[in-house]
N, C-alpha and C positions, 0 to 999 in steps of 0.2 A: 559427319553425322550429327544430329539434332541430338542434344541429350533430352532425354525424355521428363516429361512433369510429374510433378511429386503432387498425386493425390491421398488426402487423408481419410480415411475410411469409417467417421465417425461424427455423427453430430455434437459432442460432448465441447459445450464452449469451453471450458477447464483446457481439454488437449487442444484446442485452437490456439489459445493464448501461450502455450508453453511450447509447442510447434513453431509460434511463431519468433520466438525467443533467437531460432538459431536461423535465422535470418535469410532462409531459404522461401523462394514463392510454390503456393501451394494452392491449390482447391480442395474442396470440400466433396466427399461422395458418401452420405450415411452408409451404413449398411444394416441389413431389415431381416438377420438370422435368428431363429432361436438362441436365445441363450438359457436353458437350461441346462443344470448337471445331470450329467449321465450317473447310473447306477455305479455305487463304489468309486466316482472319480474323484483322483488326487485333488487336491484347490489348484497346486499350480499347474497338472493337466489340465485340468478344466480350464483356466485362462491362457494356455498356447496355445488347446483347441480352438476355442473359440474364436480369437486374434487371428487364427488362421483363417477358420470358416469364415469371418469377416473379411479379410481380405480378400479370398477368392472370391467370394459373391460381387464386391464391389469391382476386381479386376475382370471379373466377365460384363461387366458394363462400362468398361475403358479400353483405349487401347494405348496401344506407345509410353506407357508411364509405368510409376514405381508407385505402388499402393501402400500406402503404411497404416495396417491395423493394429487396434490397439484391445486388451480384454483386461479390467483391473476387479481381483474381488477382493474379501477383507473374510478372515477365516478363526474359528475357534472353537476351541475343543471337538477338529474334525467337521465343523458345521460352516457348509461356504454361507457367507452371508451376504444376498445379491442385494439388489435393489428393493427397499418394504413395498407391498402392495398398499399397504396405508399407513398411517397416520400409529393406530395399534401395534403395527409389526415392526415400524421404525422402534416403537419405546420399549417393544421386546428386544430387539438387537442391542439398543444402547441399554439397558438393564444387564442383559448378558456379557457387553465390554466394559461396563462402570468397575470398575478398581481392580478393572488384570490386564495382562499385556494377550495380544493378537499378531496376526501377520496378515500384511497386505502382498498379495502375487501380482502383478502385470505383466502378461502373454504380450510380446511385438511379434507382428511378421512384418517381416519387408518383401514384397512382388517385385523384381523387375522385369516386367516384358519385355524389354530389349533385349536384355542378356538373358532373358529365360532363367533367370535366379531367385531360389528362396534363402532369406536369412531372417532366422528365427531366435527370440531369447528370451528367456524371462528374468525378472527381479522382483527381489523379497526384501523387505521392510521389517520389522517389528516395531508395533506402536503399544505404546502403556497409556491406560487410560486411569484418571483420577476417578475415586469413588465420589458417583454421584447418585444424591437423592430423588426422591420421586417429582417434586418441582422442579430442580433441576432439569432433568431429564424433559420434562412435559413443558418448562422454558424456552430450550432450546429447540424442542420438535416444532414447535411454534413461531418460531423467530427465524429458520432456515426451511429454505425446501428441502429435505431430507430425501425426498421421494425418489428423484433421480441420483441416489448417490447408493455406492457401493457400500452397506454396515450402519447405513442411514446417516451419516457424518461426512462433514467437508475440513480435514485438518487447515485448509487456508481460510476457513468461516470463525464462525464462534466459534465451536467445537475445537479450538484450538489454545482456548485458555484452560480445556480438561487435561490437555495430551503434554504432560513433562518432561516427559524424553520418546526418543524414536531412536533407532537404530538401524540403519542404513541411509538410503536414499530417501528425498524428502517428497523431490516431484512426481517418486513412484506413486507414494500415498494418492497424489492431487489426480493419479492416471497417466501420466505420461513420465518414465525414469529417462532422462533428456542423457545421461553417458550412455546410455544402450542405445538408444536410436541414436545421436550421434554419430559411435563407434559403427552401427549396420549404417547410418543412411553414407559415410564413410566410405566405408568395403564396398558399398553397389553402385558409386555414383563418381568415386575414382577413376 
């Protein structure tokens, strides 16, 4: 029996590159779901729902393969903090992380159609951010795209000379925690 191809269920170049780390061949299939929070959801509900709801969208438009979706948000004082609409809501976020610690969630599903298997997980992060001032801040929203990123920060960017310590995993932060997909793309492809 053919083992089946391992598609990635997101266009985020960050999880391309770190995907591509564990040396497995892969294709690309965005997936094109809402990602809004539900009323009252947990941060890391919210990113194993979603991870999942990615993934089923994009394995109803494949077949014979393991779909591995991915959902990363950045969270504080109970407030998910997705993607900024602009430019403003980025320097709101980073005002609200400038000199406290956060946690970062990312939701994995893994699909396999073959074996008809979900395996699902998430991991959490805590990142400490240095207090920064109001140039600072308007610096940095300037110098990165912020736009597409989760808390408006990329810890492998600039934004990485703020962050002092983290605790846990580091690639969760970047979107993709490489021992949990790992450990699942492991268990489903064994």
């Amino acid at each position: 029996m053919k083992k089946p191809g391992l598609v990635l269920a997101s266009q985020s170049p960050r999880r391309k590159k770190l995907l591509a780390i564990l040396g497995i061949p892969f294709s690309v299939v965005p997936s094109s779901i809402d990602e809004t929070p539900l009323a009252g959801e947990k941060p890391e509900e919210f990113a194993a729902r979603v991870a999942r709801e990615k993934g089923m969208e994009v394995a109803s438009r494949v077949s014979q393969s393991v779909v591995l979706s991915a959902d990363t948000v950045v969270t504080i004082d109970g407030e998910i903090l997705g993607k900024p609409v602009d430019e403003a809501d980025a320097v709101r976020m980073l005002k609200k992380l400038s000199g406290r610690d956060h946690w970062v969630y990312t939701g994995v599903t893994i699909l396999n159609q073959v074996r008809n298997e979900i395996l699902e997980g998430t991991d959490r992060t805590r990142v400490w951010f240095n207090l920064l001032d109001e140039e600072q801040i308007l610096d940095y929203v300037r110098r990165e795209n912020v736009l597409d990123k989760a808390g408006a920060y990329a810890i492998q960017g600039y934004a990485g000379v703020y962050i002092p310590k983290i605790e846990g995993n580091y690639f969760n932060v970047m979107g993709l925690p490489l021992p949990l997909v790992y450990e699942l793309l492991c268990r489903t492809l064994s």
